[in-house]
N, CA, C and O atoms as CSV, one atom per row, in Angstrom:
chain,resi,resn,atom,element,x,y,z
A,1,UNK,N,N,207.477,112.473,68.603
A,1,UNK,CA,C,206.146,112.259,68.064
A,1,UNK,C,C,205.659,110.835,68.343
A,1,UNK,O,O,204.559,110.597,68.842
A,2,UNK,N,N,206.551,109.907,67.988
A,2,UNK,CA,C,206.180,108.380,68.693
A,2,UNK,C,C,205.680,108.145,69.801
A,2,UNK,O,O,204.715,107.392,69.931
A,3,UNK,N,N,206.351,108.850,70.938
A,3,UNK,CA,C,206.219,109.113,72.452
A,3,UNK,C,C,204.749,109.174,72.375
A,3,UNK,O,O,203.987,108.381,72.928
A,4,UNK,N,N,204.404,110.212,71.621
A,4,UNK,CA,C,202.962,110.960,72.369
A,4,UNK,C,C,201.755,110.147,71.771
A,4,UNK,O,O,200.598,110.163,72.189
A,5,UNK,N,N,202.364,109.283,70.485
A,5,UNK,CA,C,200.944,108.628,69.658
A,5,UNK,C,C,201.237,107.143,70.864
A,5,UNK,O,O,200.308,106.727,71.555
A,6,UNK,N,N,202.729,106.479,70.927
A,6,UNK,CA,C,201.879,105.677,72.027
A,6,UNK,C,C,201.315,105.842,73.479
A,6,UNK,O,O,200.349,105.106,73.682
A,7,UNK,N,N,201.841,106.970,75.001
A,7,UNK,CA,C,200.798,107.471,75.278
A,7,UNK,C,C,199.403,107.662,74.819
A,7,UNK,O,O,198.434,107.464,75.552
A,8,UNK,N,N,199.363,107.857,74.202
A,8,UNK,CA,C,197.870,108.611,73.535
A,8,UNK,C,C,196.682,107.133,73.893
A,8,UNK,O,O,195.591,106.993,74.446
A,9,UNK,N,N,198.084,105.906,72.920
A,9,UNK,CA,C,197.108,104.847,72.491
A,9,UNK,C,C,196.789,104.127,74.082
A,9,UNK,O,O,195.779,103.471,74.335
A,10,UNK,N,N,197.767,104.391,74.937
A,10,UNK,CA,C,197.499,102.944,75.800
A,10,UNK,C,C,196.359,104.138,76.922
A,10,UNK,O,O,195.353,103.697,77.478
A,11,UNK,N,N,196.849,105.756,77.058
A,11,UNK,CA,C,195.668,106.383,78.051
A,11,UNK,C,C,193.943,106.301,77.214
A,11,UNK,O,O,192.866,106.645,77.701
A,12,UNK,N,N,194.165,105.846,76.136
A,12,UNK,CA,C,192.643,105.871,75.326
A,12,UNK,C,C,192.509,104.089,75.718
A,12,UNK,O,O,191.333,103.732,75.791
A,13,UNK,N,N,193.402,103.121,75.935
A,13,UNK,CA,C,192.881,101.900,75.953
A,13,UNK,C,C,192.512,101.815,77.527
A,13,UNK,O,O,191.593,101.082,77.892
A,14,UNK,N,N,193.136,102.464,78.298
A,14,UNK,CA,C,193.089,102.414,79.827
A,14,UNK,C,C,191.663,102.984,80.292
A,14,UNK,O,O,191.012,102.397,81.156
A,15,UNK,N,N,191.177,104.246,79.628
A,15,UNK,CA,C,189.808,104.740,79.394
A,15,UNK,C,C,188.772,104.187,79.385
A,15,UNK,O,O,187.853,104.179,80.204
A,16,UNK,N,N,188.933,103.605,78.245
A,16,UNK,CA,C,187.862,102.722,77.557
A,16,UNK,C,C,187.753,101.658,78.428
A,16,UNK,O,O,186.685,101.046,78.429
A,17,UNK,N,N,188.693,101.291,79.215
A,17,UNK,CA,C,188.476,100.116,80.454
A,17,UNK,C,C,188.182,100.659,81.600
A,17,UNK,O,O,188.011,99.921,82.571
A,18,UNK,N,N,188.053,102.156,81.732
A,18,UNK,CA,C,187.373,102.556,83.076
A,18,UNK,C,C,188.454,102.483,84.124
A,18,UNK,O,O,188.286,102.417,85.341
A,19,UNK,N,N,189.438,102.501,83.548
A,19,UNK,CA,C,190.783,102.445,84.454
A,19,UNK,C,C,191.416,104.273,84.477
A,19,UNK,O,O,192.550,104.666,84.750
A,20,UNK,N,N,190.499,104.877,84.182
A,20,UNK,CA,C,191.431,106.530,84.596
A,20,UNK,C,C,192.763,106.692,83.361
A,20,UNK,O,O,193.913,106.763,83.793
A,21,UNK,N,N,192.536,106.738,81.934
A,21,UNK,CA,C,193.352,106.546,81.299
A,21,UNK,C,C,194.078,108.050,81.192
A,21,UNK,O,O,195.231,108.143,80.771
A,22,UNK,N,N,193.031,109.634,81.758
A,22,UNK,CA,C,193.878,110.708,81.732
A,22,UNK,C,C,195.152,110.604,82.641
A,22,UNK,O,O,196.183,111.272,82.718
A,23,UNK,N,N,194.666,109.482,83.309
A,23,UNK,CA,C,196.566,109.584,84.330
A,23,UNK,C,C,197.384,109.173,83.835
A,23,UNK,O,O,198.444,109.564,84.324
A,24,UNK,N,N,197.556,108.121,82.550
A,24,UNK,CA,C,198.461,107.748,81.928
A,24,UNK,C,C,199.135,108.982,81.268
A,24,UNK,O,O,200.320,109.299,81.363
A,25,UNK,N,N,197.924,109.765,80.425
A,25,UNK,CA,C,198.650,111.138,79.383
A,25,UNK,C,C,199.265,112.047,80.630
A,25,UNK,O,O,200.413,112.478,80.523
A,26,UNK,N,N,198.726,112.239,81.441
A,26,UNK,CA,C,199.179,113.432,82.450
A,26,UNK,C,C,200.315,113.118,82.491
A,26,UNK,O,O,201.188,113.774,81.922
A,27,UNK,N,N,200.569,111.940,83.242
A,27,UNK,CA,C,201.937,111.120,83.779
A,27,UNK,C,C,202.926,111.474,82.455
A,27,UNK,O,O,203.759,112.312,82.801
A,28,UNK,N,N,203.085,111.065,80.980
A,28,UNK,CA,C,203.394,111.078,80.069
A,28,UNK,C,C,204.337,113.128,80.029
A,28,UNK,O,O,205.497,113.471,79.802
A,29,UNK,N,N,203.049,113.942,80.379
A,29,UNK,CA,C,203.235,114.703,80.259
A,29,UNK,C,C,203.846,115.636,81.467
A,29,UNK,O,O,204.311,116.761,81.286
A,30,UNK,N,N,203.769,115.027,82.611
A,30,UNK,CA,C,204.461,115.795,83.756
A,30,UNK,C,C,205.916,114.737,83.594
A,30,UNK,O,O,206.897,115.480,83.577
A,31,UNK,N,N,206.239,113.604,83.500
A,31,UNK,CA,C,207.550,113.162,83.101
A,31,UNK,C,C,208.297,113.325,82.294
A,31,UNK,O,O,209.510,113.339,82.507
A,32,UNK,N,N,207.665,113.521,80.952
A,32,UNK,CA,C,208.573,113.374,79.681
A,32,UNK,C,C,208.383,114.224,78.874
A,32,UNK,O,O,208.869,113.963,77.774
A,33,UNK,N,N,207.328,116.139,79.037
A,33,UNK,CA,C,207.338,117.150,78.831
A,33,UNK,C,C,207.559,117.815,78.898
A,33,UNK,O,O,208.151,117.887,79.975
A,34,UNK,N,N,207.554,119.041,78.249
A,34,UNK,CA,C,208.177,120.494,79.328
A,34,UNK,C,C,206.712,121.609,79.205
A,34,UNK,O,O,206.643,122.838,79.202
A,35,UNK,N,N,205.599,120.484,79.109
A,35,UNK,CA,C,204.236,121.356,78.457
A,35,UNK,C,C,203.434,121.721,80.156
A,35,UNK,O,O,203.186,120.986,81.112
A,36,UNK,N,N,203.240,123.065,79.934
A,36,UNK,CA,C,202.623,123.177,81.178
A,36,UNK,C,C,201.644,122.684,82.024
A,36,UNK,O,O,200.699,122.363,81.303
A,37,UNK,N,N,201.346,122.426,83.360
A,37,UNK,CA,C,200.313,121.450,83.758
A,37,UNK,C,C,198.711,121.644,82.580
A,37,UNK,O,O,198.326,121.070,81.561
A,38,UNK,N,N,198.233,122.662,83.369
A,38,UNK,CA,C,197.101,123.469,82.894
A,38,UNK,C,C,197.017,123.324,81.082
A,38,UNK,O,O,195.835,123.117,80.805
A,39,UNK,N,N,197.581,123.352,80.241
A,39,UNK,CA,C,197.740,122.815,78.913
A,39,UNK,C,C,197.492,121.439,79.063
A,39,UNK,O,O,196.358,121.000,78.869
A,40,UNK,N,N,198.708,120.491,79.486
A,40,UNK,CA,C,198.845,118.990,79.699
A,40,UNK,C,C,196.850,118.811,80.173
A,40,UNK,O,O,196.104,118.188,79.417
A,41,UNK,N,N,196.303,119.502,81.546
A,41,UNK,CA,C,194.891,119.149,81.629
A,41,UNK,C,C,194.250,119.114,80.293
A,41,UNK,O,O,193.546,118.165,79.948
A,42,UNK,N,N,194.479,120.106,79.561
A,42,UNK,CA,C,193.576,120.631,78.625
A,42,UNK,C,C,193.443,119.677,77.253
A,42,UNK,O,O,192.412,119.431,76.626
A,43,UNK,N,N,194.956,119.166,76.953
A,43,UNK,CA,C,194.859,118.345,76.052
A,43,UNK,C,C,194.536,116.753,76.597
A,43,UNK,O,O,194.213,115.872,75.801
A,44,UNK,N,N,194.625,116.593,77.581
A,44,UNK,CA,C,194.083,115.330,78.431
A,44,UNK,C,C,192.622,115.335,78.048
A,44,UNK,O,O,192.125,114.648,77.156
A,45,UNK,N,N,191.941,116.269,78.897
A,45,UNK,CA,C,190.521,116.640,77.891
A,45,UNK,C,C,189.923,116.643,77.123
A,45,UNK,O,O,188.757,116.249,77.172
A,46,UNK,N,N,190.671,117.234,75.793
A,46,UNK,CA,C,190.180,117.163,74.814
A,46,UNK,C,C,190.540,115.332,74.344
A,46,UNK,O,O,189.444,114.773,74.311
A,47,UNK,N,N,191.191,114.751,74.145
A,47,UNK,CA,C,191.504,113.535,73.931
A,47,UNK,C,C,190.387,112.539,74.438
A,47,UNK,O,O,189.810,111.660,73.797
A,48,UNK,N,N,190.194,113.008,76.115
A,48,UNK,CA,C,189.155,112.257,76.800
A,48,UNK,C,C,187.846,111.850,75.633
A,48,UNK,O,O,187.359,110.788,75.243
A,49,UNK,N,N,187.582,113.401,75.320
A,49,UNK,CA,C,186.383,113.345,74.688
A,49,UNK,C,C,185.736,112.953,73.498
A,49,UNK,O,O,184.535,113.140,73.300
A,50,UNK,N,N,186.709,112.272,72.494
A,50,UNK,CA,C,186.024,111.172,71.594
A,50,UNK,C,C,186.311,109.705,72.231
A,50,UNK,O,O,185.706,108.767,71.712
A,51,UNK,N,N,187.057,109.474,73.153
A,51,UNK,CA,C,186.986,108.711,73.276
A,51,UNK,C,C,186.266,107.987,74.645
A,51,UNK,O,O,186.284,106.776,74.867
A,52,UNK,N,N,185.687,108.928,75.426
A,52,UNK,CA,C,184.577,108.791,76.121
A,52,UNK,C,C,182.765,108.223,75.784
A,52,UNK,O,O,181.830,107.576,76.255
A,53,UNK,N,N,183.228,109.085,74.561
A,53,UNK,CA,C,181.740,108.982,73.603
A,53,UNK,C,C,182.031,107.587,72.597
A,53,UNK,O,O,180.990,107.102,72.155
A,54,UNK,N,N,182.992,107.060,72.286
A,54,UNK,CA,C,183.310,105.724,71.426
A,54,UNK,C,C,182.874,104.568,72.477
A,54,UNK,O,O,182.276,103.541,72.157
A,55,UNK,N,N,183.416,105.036,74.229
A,55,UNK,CA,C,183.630,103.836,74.996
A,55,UNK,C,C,181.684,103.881,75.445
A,55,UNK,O,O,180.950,102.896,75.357
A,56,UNK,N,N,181.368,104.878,75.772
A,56,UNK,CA,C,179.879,105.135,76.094
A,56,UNK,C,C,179.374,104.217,74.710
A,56,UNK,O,O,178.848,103.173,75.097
A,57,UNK,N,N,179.390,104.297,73.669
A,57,UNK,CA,C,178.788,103.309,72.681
A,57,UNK,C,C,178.706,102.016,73.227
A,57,UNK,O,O,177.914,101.165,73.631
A,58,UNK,N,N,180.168,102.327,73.009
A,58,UNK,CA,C,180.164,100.304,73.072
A,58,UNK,C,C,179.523,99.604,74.444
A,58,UNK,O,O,178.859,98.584,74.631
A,59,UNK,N,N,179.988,100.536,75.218
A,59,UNK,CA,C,179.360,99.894,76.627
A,59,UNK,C,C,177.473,100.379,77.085
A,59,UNK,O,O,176.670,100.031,77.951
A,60,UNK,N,N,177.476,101.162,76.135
A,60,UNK,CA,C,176.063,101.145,76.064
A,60,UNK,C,C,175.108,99.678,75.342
A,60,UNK,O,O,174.100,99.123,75.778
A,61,UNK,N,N,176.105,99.334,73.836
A,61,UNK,CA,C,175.910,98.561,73.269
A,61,UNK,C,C,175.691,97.274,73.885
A,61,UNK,O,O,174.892,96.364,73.662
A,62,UNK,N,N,176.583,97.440,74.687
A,62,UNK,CA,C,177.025,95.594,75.593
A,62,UNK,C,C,176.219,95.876,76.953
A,62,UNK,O,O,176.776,95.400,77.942
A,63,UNK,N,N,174.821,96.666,77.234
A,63,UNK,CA,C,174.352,96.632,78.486
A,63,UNK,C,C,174.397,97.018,79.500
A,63,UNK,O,O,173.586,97.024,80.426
A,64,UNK,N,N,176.365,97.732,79.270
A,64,UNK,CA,C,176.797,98.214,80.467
A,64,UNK,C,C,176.610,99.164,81.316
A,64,UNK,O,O,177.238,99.162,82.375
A,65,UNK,N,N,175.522,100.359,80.943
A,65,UNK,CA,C,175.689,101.182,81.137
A,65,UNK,C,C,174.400,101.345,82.046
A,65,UNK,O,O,173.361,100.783,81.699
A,66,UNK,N,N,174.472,102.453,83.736
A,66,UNK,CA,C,173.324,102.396,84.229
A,66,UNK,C,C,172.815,103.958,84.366
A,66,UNK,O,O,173.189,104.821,85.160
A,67,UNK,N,N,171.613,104.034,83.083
A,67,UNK,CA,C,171.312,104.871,82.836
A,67,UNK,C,C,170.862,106.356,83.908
A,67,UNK,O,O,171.238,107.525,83.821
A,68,UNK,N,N,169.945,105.703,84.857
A,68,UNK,CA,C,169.270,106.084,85.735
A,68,UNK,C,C,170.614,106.463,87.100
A,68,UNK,O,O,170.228,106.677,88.249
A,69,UNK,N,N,171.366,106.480,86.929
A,69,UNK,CA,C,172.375,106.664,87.864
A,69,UNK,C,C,173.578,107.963,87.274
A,69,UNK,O,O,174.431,108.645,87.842
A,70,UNK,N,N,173.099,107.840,85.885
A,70,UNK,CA,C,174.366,109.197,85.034
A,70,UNK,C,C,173.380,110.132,85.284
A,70,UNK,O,O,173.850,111.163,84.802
A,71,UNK,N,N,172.519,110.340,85.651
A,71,UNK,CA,C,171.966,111.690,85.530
A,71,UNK,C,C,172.006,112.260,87.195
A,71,UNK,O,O,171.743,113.407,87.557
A,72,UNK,N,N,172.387,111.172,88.013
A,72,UNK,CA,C,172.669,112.034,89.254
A,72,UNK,C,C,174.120,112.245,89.308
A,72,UNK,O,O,174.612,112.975,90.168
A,73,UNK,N,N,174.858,111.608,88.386
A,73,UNK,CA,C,176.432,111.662,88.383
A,73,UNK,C,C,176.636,112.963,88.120
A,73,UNK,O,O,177.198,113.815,88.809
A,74,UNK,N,N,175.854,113.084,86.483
A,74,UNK,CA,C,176.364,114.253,86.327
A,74,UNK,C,C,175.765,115.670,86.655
A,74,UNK,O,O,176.280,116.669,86.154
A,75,UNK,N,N,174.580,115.769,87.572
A,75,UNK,CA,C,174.125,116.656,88.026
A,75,UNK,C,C,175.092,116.827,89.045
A,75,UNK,O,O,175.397,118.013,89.167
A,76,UNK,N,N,175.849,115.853,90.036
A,76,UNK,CA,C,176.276,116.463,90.945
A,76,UNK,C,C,178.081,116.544,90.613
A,76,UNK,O,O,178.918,116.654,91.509
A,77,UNK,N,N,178.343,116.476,89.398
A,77,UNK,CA,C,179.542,116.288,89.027
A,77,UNK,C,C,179.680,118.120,88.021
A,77,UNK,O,O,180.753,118.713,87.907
A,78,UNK,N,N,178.939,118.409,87.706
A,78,UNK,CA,C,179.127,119.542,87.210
A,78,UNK,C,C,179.385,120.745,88.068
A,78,UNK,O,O,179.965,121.650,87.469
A,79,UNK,N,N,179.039,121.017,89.563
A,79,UNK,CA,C,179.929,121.889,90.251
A,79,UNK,C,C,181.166,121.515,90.438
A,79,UNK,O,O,182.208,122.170,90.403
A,80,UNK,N,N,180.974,120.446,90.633
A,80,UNK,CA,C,182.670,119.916,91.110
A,80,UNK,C,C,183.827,120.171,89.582
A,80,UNK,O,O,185.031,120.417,89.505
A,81,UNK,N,N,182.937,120.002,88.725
A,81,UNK,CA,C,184.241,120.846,87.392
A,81,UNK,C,C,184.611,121.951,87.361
A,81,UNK,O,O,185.750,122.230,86.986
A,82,UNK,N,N,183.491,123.105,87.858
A,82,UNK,CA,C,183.366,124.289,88.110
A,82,UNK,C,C,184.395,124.707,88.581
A,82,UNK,O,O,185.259,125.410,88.058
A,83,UNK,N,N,184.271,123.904,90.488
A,83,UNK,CA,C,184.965,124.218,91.152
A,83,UNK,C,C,186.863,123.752,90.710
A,83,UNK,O,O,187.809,124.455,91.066
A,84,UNK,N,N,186.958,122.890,90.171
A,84,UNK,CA,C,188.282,121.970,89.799
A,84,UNK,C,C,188.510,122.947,88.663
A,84,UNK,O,O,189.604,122.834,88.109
A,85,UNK,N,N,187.778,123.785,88.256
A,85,UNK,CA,C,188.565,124.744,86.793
A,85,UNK,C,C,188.776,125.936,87.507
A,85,UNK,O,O,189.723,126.615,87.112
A,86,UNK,N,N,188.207,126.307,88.344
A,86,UNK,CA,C,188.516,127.310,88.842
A,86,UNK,C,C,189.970,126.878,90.005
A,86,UNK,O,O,190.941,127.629,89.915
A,87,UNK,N,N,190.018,126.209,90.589
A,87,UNK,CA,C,190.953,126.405,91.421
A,87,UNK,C,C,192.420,125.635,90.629
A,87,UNK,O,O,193.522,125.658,91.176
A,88,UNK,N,N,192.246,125.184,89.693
A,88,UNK,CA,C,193.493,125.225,88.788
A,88,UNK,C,C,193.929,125.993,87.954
A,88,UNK,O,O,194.909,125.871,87.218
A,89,UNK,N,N,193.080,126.940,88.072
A,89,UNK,CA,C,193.641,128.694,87.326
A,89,UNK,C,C,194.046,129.542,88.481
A,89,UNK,O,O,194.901,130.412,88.315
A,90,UNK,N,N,193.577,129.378,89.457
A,90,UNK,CA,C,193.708,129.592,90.461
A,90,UNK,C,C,195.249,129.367,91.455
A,90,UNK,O,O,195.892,130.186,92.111
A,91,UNK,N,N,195.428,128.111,91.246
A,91,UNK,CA,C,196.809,127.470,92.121
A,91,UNK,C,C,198.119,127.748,91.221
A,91,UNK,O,O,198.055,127.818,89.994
A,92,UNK,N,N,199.485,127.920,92.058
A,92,UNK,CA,C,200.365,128.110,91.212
A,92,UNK,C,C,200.722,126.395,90.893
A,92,UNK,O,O,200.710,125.328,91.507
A,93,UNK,N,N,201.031,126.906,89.544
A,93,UNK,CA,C,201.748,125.360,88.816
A,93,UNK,C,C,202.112,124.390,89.711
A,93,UNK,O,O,201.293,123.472,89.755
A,94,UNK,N,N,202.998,124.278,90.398
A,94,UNK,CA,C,204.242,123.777,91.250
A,94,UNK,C,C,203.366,123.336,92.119
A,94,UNK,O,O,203.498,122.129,92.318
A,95,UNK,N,N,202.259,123.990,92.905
A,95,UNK,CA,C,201.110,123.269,93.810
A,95,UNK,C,C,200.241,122.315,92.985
A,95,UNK,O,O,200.105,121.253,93.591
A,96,UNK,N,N,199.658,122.335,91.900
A,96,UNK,CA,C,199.021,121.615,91.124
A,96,UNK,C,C,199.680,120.641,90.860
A,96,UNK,O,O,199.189,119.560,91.185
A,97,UNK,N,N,200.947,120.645,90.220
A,97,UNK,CA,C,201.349,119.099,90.136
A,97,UNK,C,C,201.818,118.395,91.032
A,97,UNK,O,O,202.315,117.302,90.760
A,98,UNK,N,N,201.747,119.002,92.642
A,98,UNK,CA,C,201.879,118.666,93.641
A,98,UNK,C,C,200.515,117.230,93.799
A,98,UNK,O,O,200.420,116.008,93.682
A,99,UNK,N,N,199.721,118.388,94.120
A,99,UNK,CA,C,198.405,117.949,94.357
A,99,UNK,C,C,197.871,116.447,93.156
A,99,UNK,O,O,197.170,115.466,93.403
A,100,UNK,N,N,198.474,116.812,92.058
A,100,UNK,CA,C,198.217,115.634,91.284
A,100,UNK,C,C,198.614,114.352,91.837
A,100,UNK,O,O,197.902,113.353,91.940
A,101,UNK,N,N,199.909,114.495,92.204
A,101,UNK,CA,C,200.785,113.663,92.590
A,101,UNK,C,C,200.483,112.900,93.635
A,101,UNK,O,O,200.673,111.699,93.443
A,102,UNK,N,N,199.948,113.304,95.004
A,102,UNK,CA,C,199.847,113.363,95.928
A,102,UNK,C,C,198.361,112.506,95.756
A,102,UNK,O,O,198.029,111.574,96.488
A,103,UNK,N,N,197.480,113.094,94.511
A,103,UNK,CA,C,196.112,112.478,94.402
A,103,UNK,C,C,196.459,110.607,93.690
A,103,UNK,O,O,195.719,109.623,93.700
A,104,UNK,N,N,197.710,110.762,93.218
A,104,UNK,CA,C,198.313,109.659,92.141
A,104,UNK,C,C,198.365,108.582,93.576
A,104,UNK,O,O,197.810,107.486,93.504
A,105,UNK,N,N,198.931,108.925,94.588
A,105,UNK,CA,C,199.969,108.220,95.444
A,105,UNK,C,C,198.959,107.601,96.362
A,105,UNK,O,O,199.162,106.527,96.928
A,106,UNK,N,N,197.594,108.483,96.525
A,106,UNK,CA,C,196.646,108.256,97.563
A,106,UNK,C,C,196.170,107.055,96.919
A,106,UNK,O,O,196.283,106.028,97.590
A,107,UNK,N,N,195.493,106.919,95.380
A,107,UNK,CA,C,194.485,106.280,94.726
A,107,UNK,C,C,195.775,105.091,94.802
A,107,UNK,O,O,195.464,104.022,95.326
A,108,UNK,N,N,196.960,105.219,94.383
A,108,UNK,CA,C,197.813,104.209,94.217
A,108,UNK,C,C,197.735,102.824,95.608
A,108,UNK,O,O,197.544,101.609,95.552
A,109,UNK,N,N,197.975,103.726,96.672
A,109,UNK,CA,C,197.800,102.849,97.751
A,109,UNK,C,C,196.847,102.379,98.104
A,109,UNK,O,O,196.947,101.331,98.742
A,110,UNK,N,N,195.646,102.891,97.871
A,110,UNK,CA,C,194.361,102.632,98.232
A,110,UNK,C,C,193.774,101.189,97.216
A,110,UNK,O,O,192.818,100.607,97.728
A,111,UNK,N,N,194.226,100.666,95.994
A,111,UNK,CA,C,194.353,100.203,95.256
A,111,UNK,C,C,195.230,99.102,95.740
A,111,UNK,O,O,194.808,97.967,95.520
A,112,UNK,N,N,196.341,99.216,96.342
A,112,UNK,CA,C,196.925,98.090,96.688
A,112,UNK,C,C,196.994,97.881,97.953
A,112,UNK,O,O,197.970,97.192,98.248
A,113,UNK,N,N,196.255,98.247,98.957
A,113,UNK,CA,C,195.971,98.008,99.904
A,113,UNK,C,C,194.315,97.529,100.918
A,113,UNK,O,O,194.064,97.016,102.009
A,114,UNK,N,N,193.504,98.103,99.700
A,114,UNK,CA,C,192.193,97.595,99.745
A,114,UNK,C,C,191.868,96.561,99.329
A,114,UNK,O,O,192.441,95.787,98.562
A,115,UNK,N,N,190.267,96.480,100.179
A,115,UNK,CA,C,189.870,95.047,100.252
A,115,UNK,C,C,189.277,94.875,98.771
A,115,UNK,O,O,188.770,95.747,98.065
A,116,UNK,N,N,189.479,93.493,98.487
A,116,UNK,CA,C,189.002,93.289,97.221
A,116,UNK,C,C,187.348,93.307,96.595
A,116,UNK,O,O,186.846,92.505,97.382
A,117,UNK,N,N,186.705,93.545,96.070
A,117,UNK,CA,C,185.068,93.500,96.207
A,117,UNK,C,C,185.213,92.158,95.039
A,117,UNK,O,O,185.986,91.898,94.117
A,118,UNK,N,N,183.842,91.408,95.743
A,118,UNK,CA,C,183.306,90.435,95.030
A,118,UNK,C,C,182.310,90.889,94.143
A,118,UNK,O,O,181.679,91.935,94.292
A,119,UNK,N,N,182.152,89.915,93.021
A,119,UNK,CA,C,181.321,90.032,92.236
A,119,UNK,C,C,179.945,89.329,92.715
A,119,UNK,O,O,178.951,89.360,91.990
């Protein structure tokens, strides 16, 4: 039970920094679970979602946020869930956490091998 409340805390602090904090719980949960991928998504999800709407406050609060740009995000981000729910009901397990992995390893290198952007 410890395990999962600190997961919980550092993929909700990683979030809230715009750092991809569902990869922390996933990770948590494809290493140190025996909970199935497709579940592990699901409760990743649900978790996401108060604390998406806490971090949207605050960073609304502090200016951060560019309004005029979420509404093409999420117009063109809602097939792509479509499509990403369907083909993970779709794929067997064993390919999915493939594919996670594989998505982990790409962003990983790309991250430490890319050029830095200026402010």
């Amino acid at each position: 039970m410890v395990t999962i409340i600190i997961a919980s805390f550092f993929s909700a602090v990683c979030a809230a920094l715009g750092l991809g904090g569902g990869t922390v719980l996933m990770l948590y949960f494809a290493l140190l679970t025996d909970i199935p991928q497709q579940q592990a998504q699901g409760i990743n999800l649900l978790l996401f979602l108060p604390v998406a709407a806490l971090s949207l406050w605050f960073h609304t609060k502090n200016k951060l946020v560019a309004w005029r740009q979420i509404v093409w995000v999420i117009l063109c981000g809602l097939p792509g869930v479509l499509l990403g729910c369907w083909l993970s009901n779709w794929m067997d397990v064993g390919w999915l956490r493939k594919a996670f992995g594989i998505f982990l390893l790409v962003m990983g290198v790309r991250e430490l091998l890319g050029k830095k952007q200026e402010k």
